[in-house]
Backbone as numpy.savetxt, mean C-alpha at the origin, in Angstrom:
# Nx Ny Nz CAx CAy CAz Cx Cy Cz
13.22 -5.52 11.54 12.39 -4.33 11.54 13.26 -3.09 11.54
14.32 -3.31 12.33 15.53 -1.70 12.04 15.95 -1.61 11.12
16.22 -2.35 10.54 16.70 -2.41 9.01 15.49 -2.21 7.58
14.29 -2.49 8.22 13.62 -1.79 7.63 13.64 -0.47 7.54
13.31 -0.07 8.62 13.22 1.39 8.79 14.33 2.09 8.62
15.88 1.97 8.96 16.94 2.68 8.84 16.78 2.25 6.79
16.45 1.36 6.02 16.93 1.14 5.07 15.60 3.06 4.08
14.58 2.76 4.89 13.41 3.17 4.28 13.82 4.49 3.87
14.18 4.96 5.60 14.73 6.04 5.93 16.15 7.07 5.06
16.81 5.35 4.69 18.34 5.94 3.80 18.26 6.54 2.51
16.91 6.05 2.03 16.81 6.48 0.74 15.85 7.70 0.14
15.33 8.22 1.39 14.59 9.68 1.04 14.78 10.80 2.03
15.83 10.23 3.71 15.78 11.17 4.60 14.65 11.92 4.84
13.38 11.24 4.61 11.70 11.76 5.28 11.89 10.88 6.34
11.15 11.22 7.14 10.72 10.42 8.26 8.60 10.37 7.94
8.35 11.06 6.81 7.04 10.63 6.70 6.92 9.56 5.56
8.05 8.71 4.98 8.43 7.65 4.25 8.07 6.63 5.08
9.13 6.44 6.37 8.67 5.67 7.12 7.75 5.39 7.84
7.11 6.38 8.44 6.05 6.54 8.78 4.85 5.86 8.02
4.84 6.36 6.77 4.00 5.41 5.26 3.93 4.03 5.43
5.42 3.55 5.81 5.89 2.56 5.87 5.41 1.48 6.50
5.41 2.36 7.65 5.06 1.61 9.10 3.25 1.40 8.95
2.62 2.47 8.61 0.83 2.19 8.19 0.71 1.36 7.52
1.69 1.04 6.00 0.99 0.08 5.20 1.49 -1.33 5.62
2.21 -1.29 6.72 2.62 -2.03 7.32 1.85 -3.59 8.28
0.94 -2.09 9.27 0.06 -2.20 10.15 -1.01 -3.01 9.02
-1.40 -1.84 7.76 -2.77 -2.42 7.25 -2.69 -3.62 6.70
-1.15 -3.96 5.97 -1.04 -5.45 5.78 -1.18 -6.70 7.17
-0.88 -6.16 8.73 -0.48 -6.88 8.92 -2.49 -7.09 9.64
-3.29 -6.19 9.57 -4.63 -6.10 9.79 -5.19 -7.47 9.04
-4.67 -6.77 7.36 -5.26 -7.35 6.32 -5.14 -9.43 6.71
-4.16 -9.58 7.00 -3.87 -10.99 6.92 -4.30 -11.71 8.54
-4.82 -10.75 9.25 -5.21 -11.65 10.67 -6.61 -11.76 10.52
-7.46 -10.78 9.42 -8.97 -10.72 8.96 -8.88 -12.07 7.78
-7.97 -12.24 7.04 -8.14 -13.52 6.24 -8.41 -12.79 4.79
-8.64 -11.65 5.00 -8.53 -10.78 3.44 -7.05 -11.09 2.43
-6.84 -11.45 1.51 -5.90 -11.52 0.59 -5.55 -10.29 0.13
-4.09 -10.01 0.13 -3.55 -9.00 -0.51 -3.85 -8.48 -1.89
-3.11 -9.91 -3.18 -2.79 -9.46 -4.25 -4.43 -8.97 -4.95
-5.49 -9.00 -4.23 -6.49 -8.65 -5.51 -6.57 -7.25 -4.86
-6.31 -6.99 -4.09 -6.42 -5.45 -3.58 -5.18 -4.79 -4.20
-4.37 -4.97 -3.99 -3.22 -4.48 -4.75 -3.12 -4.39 -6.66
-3.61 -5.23 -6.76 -4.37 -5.45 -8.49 -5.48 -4.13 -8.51
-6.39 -4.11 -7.27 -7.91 -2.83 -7.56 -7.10 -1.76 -7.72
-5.94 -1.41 -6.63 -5.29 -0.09 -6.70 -4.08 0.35 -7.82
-3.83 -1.17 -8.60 -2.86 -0.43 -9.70 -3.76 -0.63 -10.87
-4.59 -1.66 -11.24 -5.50 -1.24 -12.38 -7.31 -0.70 -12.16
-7.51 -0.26 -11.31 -8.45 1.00 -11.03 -8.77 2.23 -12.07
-7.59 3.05 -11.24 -6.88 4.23 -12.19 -7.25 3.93 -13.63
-6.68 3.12 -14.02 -6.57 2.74 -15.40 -7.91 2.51 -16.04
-8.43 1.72 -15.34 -10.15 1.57 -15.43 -11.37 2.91 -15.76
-11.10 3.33 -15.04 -11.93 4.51 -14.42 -12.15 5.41 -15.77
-11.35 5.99 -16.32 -11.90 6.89 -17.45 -12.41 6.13 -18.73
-12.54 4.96 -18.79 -13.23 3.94 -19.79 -14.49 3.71 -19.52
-15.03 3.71 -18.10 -16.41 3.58 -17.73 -17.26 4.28 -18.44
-18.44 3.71 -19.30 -19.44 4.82 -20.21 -20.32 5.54 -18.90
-20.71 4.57 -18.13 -22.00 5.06 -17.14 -21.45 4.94 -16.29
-22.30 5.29 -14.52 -21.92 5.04 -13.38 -20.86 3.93 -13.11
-19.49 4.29 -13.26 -18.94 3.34 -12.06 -18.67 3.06 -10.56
């Protein structure tokens, strides 16, 4: 875990990097004690975006 954070930390000198870090951290570690699966959520949030201005009607 220090080596997370000192590594996170080395490469932008934010401390709100890590911080990021540490939430999506938490929400993964939420995500997997609820039994929710990662990769299709991670799939909604990179092809979403992409989705979205193709919709004719209400999406």
């Amino acid at each position: 875990m220090v080596f997370c954070i000192v590594g996170t930390y080395a490469t932008t000198n934010n401390v709100l990097t890590v911080v990021q870090m540490l939430v999506f951290g938490v929400i993964g570690l939420v995500l997997r004690r609820v039994g929710i699966p990662a990769g299709p959520i991670v799939l909604g949030f990179l092809l979403g975006p992409s989705r979205r201005p193709t919709c004719a009607g209400p999406c």
